[in-house]
C-alpha positions in Angstrom: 3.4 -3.6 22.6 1.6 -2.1 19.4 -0.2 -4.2 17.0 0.9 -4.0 13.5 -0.9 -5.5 10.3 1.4 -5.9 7.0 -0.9 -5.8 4.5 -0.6 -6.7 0.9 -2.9 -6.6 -1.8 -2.0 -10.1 -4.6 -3.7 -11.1 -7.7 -1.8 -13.8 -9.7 1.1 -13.9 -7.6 2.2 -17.4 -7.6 5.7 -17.3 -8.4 6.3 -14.8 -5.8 3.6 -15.1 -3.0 5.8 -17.9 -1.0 8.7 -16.3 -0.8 7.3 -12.5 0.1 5.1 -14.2 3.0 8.4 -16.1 4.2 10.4 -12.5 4.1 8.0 -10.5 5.9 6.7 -12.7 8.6 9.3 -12.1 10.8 8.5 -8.3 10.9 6.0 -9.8 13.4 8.4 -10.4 16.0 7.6 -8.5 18.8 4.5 -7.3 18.3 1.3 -7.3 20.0 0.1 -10.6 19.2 -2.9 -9.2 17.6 -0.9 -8.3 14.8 -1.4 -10.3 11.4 -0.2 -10.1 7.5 -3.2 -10.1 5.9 -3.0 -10.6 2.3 -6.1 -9.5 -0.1 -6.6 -12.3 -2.7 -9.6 -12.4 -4.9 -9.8 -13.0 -8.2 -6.7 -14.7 -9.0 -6.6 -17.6 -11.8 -3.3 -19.0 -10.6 -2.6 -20.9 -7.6 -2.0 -18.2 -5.2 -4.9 -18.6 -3.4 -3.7 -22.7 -2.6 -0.2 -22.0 -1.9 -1.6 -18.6 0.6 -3.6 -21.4 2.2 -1.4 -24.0 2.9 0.9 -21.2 4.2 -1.3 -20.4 7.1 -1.1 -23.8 8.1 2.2 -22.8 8.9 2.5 -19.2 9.8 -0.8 -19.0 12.1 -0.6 -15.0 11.6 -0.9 -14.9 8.3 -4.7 -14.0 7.2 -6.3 -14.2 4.0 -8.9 -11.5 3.2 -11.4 -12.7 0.2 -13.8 -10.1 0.8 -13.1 -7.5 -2.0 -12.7 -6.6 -5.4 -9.8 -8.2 -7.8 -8.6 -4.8 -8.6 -5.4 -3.5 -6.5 -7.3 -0.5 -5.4 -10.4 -1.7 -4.0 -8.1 -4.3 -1.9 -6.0 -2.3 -0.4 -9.0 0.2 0.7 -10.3 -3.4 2.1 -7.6 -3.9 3.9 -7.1 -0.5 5.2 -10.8 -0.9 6.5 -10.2 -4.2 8.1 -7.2 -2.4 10.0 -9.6 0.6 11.6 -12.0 -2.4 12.1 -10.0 -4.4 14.1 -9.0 -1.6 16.0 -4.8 -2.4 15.6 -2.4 0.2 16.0 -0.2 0.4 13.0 -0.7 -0.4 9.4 2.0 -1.4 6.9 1.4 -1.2 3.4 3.4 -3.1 0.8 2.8 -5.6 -2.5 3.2 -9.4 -2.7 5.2 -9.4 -6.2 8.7 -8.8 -4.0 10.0 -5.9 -5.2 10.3 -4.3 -1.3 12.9 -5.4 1.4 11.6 -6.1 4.3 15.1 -5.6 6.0 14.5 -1.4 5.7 11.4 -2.0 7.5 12.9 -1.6 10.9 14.4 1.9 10.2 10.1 2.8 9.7 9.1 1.5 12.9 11.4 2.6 15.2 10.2 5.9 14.1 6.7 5.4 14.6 5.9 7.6 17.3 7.3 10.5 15.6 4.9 10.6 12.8 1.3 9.7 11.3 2.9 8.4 8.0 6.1 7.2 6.7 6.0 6.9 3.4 8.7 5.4 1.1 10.4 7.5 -1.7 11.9 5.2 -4.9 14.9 7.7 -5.9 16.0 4.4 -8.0 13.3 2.5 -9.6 14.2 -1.6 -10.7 10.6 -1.4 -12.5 11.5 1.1 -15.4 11.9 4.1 -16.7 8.2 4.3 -17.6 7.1 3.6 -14.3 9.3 6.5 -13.1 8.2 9.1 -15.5 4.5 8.6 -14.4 5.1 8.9 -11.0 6.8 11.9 -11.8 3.3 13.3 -13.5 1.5 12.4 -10.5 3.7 14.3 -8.2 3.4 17.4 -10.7 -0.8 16.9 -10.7 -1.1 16.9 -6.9 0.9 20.1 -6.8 -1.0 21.6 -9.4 -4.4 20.3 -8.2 -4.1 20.0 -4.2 -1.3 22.5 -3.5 0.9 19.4 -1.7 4.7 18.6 -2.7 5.6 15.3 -2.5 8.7 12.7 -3.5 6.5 9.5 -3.9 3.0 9.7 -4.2 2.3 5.9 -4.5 5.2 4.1 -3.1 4.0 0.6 -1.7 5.8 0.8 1.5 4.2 3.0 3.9 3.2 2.9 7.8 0.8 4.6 9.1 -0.9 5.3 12.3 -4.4 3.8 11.8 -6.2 6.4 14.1 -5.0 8.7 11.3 -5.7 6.8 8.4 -9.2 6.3 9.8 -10.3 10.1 9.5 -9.5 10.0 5.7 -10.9 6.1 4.5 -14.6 7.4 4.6 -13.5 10.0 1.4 -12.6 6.8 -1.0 -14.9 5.1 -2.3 -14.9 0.9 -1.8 -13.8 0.8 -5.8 -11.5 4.0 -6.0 -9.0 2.8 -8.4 -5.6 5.1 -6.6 -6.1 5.0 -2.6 -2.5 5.4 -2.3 -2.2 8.6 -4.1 -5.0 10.1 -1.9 -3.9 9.4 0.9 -0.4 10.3 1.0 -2.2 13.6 -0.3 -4.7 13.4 2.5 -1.8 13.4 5.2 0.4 15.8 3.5 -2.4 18.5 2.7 -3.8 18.5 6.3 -0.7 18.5 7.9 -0.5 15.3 9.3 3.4 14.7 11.2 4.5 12.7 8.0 7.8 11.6 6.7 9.6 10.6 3.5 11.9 7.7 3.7 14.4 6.4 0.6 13.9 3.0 0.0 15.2 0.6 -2.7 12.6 -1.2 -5.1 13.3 -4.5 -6.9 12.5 -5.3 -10.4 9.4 -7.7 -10.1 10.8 -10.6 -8.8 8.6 -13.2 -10.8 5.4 -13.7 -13.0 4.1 -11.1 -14.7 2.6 -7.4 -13.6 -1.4 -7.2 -14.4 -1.4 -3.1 -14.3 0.5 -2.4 -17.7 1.0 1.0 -19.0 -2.1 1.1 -21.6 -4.2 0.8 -17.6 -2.2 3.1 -16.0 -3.0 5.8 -18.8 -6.6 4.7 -18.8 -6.8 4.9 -14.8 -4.4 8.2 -15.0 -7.3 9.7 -17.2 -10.1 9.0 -14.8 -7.7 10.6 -11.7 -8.0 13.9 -13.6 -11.9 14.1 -13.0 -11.6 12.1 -9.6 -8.7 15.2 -8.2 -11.2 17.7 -9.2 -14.0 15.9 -7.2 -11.5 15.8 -4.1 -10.4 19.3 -4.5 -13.8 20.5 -3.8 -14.6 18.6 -0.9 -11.5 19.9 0.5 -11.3 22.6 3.2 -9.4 25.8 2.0 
């Protein structure tokens, strides 16, 4: 059997943190019994931390990973790392604030074999129109900048093989801001057996979203400079 890790980046996530651990645990079934959600918490002012602890009283494959930054970025290269670490198969990528099924995660795996990444593509957004229209910018830049065509740059529902995503974590810095983006670049750009998979995406089920547009602007500006810094480490 392969080992999986679900992992999950969460900052202030108390209205939703419960319910998303209770939806995705069973995605475990079946798996090498190495495999874990691990869930990136650090930072948070709320009680997420508490309620992620007294869950692993009850779901003993549930891990909580406090060694990282507060910003999403930095955690999910964290928890990318810990993957390749722990030598496990398979990496699942999504975010605790419940706007992913976990019921279309079956129709990933099953396919596994067949590619290095499967990446999700949000043709109908529940977060916005705004939302949309940047990730629509994104798509343009990469084509511009890296020469790569893709759907959904940053979707928050991807597997991917980790012996593949360990030739490309060593490029990111711990506190890169967009790993995501890169990534999905990464894999596309050098040819890596990849896949694009419709998926539905849920208004944020609860609380309230700590990335609002203002940061995404401010973080979109930086990209600019970071793309050209990638582009020229890139082979031809």
């Amino acid at each position: 059997m392969d080992s999986l890790y679900v992992v999950m980046p969460a900052y202030n996530e108390e209205a939703n943190i419960e319910q998303v651990v209770r939806q995705w645990y069973p995605v475990l079934l079946g798996k090498d019994e190495r495999s874990r959600i691990v869930i990136a918490d650090a930072g948070s002012t709320d009680s997420t931390h508490a309620i992620l602890t007294r869950l692993t009283q009850e779901f003993p494959q549930l891990e909580i990973l406090t060694e990282s930054d507060r910003q999403h970025g930095p955690k999910l290269i964290a928890l990318y790392k810990k993957a390749i670490e722990d030598q496990i198969d398979y990496v699942f990528q999504t975010d605790s604030d419940g706007q992913t099924d976990p019921v279309e995660f079956n129709a990933f795996w099953d396919e596994r074999m067949l590619y290095d990444g499967i990446f999700g593509n949000r043709t109908v957004r529940g977060d916005g129109k705004s939302r949309a229209f940047v990730e629509k910018v994104v798509c343009m830049l990469l084509r511009l900048y890296f020469k790569v065509r893709v759907p959904d740059a940053n979707a928050p529902f991807r597997l991917m093989k980790v012996s593949t995503l360990a030739k490309y974590m060593d490029r990111l810095p711990d506190d890169y801001n967009i790993p995501n983006i890169m990534l999905t670049t990464f894999f596309v750009r050098y040819h890596e057996k990849c896949s694009f998979k419709v998926i539905s995406f849920k208004p944020r089920q609860g609380g309230k979203n700590s990335i609002n547009i203002r940061k995404i602007i401010g973080i979109g500006w930086k990209a600019l400079k970071d793309f050209r810094g990638f582009k020229k480490g890139m082979k031809a």
